[in-house]
N, C-alpha and C positions, 0 to 999 in steps of 0.2 A: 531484630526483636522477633519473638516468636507471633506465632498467627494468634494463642491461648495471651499471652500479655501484652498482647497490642490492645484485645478488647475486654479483658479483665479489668475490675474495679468500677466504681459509680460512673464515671465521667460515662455520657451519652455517645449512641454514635453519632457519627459525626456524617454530614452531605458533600459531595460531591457536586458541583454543576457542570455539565459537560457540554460546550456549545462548539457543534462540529455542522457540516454537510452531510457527509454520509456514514449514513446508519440503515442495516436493516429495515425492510425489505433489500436498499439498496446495495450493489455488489460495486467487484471492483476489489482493487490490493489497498485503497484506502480505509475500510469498511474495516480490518479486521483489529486493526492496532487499537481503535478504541472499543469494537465488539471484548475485547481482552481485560479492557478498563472494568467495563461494566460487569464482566463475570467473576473478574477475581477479585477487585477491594470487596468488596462485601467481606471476605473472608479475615480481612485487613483490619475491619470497625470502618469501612466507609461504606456506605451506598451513594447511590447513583441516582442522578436525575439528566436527563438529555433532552439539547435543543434541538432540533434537526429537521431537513430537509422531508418534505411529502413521499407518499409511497412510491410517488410514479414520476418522480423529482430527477431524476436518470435516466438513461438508453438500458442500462443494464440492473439487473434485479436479481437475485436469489429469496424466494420467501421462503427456501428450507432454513435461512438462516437465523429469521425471527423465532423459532424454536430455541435458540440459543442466548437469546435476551433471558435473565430471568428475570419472574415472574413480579418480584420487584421493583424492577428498574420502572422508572416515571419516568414517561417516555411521551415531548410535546414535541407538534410536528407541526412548522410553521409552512404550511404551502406554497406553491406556486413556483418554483427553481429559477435556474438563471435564464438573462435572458437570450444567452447564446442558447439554453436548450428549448427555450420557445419558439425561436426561429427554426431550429431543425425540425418542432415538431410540426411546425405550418408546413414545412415542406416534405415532410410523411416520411416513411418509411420504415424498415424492419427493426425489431429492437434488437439489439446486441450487432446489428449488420448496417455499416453506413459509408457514404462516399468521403474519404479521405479528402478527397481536393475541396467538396465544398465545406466540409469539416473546414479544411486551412483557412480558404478564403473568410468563413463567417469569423474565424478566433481574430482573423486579421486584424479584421474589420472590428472589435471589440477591442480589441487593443487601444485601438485610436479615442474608442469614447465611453471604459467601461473602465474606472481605477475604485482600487486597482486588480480587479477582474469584473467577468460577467455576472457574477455571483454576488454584486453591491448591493441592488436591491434589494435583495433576498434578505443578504445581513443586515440592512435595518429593521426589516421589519423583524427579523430574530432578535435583535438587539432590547426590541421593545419587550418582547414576550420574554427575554430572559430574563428582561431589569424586572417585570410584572413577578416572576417567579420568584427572584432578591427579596421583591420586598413582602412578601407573604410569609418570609421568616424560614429559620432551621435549615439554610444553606451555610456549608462553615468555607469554602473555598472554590473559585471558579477556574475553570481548565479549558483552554479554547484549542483547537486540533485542526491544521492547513494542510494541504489545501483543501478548500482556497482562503485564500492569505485574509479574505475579507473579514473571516470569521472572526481575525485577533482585534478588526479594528472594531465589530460587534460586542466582544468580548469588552473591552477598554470604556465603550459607550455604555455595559449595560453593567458594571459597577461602579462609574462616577459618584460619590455618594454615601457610599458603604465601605465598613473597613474588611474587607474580605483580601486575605490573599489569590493574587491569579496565578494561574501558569499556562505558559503560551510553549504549547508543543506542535514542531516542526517537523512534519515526517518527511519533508522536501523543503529547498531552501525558498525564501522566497521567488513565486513562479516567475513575477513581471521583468525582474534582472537576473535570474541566474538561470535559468532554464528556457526564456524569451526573452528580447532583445526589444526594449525599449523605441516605438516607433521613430521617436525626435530626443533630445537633449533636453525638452519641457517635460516629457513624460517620465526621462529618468529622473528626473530630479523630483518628480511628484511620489514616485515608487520608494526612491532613498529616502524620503522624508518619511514616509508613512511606515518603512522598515524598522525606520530608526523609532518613530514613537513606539512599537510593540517592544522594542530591545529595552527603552529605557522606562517603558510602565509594568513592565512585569516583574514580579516578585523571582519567578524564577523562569528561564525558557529550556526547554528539549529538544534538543535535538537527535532522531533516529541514526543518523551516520557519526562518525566520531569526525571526520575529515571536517565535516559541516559544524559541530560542536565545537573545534579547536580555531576552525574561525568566525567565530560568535564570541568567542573568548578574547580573542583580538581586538574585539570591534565593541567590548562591550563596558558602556564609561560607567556603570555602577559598580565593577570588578568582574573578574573572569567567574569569581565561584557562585554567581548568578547562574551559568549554563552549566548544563549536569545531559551526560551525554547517556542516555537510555535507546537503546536496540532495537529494531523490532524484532518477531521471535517467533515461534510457532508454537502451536496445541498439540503436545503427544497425537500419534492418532492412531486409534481403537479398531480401526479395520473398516469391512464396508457394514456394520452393524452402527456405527457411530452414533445413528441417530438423529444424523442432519439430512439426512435425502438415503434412497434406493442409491445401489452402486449402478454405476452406468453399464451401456453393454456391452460385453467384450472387444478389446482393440480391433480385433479382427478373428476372420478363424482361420485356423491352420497354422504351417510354420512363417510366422516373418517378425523380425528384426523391425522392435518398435520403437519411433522416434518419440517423441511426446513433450510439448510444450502446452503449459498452462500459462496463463493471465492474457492481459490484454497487448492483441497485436497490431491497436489503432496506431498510426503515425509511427510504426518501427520498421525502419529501414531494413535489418537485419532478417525480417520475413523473408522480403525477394532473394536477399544472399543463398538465405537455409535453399530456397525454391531452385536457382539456378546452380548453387554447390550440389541437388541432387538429380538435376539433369545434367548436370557435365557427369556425375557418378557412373550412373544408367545408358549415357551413349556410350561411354569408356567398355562399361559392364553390363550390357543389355540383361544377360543373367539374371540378373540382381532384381529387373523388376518382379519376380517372383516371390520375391524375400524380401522385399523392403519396404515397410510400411509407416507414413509419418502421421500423426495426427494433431491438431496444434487448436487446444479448443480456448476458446474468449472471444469475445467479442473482437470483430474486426473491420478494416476498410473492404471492399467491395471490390478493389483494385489487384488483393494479392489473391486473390481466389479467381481473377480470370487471368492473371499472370501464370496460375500452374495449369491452369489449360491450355496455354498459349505455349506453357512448355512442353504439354505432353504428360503432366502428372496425373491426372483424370485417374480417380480408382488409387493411387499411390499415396497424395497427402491429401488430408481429408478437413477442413476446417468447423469445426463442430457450432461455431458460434456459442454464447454464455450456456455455462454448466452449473451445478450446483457448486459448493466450495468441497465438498466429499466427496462428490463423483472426479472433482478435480485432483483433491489428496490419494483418489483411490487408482488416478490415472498411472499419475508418479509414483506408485507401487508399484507397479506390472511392466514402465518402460524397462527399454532395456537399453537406453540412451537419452535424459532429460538435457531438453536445449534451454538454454539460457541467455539471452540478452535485456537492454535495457533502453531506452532513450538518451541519443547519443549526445543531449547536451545537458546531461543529468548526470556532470561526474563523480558529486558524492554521495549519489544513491545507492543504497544495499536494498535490491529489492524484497520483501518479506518471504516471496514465494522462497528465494533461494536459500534461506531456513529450512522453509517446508523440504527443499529440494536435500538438501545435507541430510536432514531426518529419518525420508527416507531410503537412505543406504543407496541406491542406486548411481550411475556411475554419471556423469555431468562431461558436456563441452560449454564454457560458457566465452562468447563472443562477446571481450568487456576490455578495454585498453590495460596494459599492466599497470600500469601506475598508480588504476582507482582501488579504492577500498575494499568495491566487494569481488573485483580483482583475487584479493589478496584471502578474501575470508575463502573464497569458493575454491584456489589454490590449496588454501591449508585442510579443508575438506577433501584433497586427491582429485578434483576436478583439472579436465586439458582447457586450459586457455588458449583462445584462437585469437585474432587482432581483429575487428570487426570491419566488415568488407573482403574480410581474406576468403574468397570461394573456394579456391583451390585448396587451401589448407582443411576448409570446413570438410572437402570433399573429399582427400584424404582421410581425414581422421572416422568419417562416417565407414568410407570404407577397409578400412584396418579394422573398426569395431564389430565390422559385419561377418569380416572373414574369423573373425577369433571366436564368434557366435557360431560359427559353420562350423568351426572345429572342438570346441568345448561348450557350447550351450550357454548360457546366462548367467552371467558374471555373480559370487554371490554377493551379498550387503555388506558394505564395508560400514565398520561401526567408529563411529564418530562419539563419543564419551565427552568431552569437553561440551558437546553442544547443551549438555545439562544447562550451562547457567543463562543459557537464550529462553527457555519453556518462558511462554506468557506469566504463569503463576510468579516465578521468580523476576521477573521482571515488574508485574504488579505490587509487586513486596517492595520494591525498592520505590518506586512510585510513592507507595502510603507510606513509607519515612519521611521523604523528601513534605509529603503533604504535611504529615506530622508535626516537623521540624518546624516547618512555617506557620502552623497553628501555636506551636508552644513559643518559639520568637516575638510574635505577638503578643502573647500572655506574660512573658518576660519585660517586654516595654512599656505595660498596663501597670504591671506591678511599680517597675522603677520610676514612672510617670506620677504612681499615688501618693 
C-alpha cells in the first residue's frame, strides 16, 4: 500500500506502543532497529509512543542520536537499569571501557538468580508504566523489542486486560537458552516456560534473521503464519553532513592500509585473532608496519587493548572506545578493509552493522562459520569469509589486500542494488501492514461477533 493510501480517508491515526530497553541517548547495535520504528511509521499513519530504559541506563551512549527521535515520538523513561549494570557501576569505571572477566563473572552470577535476565526488575516496573499509558486511551497496538527477553514478559503483564494486539519482536533469539547456557536443568525449564508464554500470547512475533524465523515457525502451536521474518537494515547515509554528529578525525595521516571495525568488541573472541593474525603479519613483513593501520572503535574489554601491547601493536591498532553512530558510518566509508565478526554462540544473528557494511561499497573479510546466515548474506555482498580462529588465514588475506593497495591504490565501491529492499523505510512499510492487518482482523471479529 502506498505511504498517500495508508493515511488517506477519516479513519484516525493510529499508536503505536513500543516497550523496549534501549533507546536513545543509549547506544549499541540494539538501539537502531527500533530508532527506525520510531522514524519511519509515522510516514505509514502510525506514531509512536516508547517505554524505555533511563539516559544513563547503559556503559554506552550516543546523545547525537537523540537528534534523530522525532519530535513527536512520546518518549517515557522508566529509571534505574538492571541490576547487573548497578553492580558494575558500584564498581566504577570508564564508560564504553570495561573488564571483560568481571563482566563474565557478574552475568554469571545473574544467571543463577535473575529470570529470566538482569533486566527483571526493571521490566516490572515498565510494565506498570506501560499498562498506566494503555489505560489513558488512543493506544491501538503494543510492540515489545529483546533483548532483553524480559521486556516481552513486561509487555504480556502490561496488556492483560485490554483487547490490543501485540507484537513480540526478536532481534536475537532468546538470550537465557540460545546464546547462554542455562545454569541447571531447573533454570532451563523456567527459561522454556517463559519462551513459550511470549510464542503463544502474541498476536504476531519477528524475528530479525530468517534462520531464527523458520524456527519459530516450528515451534510455534498457534500456526507458523504467526512469525513473519523482517530484517534489520540500514539508513542510506548522507555523508559526514548527516546531521547526527561531526565526522571523526581522519584514520590516520599519510599513506596506510586501513582496517576498520565498528560495533562492539566486548566478549568477542575474534578481537585477539584480528590482534595476533597482525602480528604474525608484521614479524613475516616488518615493512608493513609503515603501512598498516587498524582501528576498531566500540566499546570494549580492557583486556584486548593490552593484548596489542603485549604484541607490539602500540601506534598500529588503535581502539577508539564508543563513537557516535556517523562518525562510525563515516569510518566505513574511508576503510579500505571493514572486519566483520560476531558472538560466536549467536548463530542466527545477521548483525545490522553488516547492512551498514554492504552499503558502503567497501570491500569486507567477515570471520562468521559458513553455514550461518549472515555467512551467506555478507558472501553474496563479495565479502572473503574466513573460519573464525583461523589467524593465519586472517593474516594472509590482510596481507594480499595490502599488497594490491601497494599496487593499485583503493579498491573502488562495489554496488550492491539489491540491498534496496533492506533500507529501514522499506522495512518500516512492511511493519505497518503487518500492524494494519491485525487492527483490521480485529475489526473483522467485532463485526461477525455483532
Amino acid at each position: 500500500m502506498s505511504d498517500t493510501g495508508r493515511v488517506a480517508g477519516d479513519r484516525r491515526r493510529r499508536r503505536l506502543l513500543i516497550l523496549c530497553y534501549f533507546f536513545p541517548p543509549l547506544a549499541g547495535g540494539g538501539v537502531h532497529r527500533v530508532l527506525s520504528f520510531v522514524r519511519e511509521l509515522p510516514r505509514h499513519g502510525w506514531n509512536c509512543t516508547v517505554v524505555c530504559a533511563g539516559r544513563k541506563d547503559y556503559w554506552v551512549t550516543d546523545d547525537t542520536l537523540e537528534a534523530s527521535v522525532p519530535g513527536e515520538t512520546e518518549v517515557i523513561r522508566v529509571e534505574g537499569g538492571s541490576a547487573l549494570a548497578a553492580w558494575l557501576r558500584m564498581r566504577g569505571g570508564d564508560r564504553g571501557r570495561r573488564s571483560g572477566a568481571t563482566f563474565s563473572r557478574l552475568r554469571s552470577l545473574s544467571d543463577w538468580w535473575l529470570l529470566p535476565d538482569s533486566y527483571a526488575g526493571w521490566a516490572r516496573r515498565a510494565a506498570s508504566v506501560a499498562r498506566r499509558r494503555v489505560q489513558r486511551g488512543d493506544v491501538d497496538a503494543l510492540l515489545s523489542s529483546s533483548p532483553p527477553d524480559s521486556v516481552h514478559l513486561a509487555a504480556d503483564r502490561a496488556r492483560r486486560g485490554f483487547d490490543l494486539p501485540w507484537v513480540a519482536d526478536f532481534r536475537d533469539p532468546w538470550v537465557a537458552l540460545h546464546l547462554r547456557k542455562p545454569p541447571t536443568a531447573w533454570h532451563r525449564a523456567q527459561q522454556e516456560r517463559m519462551e513459550a508464554r511470549v510464542l503463544d500470547d502474541a498476536d504476531l512475533v519477528l524475528a530479525a534473521s530468517r534462520t531464527h524465523a523458520e524456527a519459530l515457525r516450528r515451534r510455534a502451536s498457534r500456526g507458523p503464519g504467526r512469525v513473519m521474518h523482517l530484517p534489520n537494515g540500514f539508513e542510506p547515509f548522507a555523508g559526514e553532513d548527516h546531521g547526527e554528529a561531526a565526522p571523526p578525525a581522519p584514520l590516520a595521516a599519510g599513506p596506510h592500509f586501513q582496517l576498520v571495525f565498528t560495533g562492539t568488541l566486548s566478549q568477542m573472541p575474534e578481537t585477539e585473532v584480528l590482534l595476533e593474525a597482525l602480528h604474525e603479519l608484521l614479524q613475516r613483513r616488518p615493512e608493513l608496519r609503515r603501512r598498516v593501520r587498524a582501528r576498531l572503535a566500540g566499546p570494549y574489554d580492557r583486556g584486548y587493548e593490552d593484548r596489542a601491547v603485549a604484541l607490539g601493536l602500540t601506534g598500529i591498532v588503535e581502539f577508539t572506545g564508543p563513537i557516535s553512530h556517523a562518525a562510525a558510518r563515516t569510518l566505513q566509508e574511508r576503510a579500505d578493509l571493514l572486519l566483520l565478526w560476531k558472538p560466536p554462540e549467536s548463530p542466527t544473528m545477521v548483525p545490522g552493522k553488516l547492512y551498514e557494511y554492504l552499503a558502503s561499497g567497501r570491500p569486507i573479510v567477515a570471520l562468521i562459520p559458513k553455514e550461518e546466515e549472515a555467512a551467506e548474506l555478507a558472501e553474496r555482498g563479495g565479502a572473503v569469509r574466513i573460519d573464525p580462529g583461523d589467524r593465519a588465514a586472517l593474516a594472509a588475506e590482510i596481507g594480499r589486500r595490502v599488497d594490491a593497495w601497494l599496487a593499485r591504490g583503493r579498491e573502488p565501491d562495489r554496488e550492491r542494488p539489491w540491498l534496496a529492499e533492506h533500507t529501514r523505510s522499506a522495512l518500516a512499510g512492511r511493519l505497518a501492514d503487518a500492524l494494519d492487518a491485525q487492527i483490521e482482523a480485529r475489526s473483522d471479529r467485532a463485526r461477525s461477533d455483532a
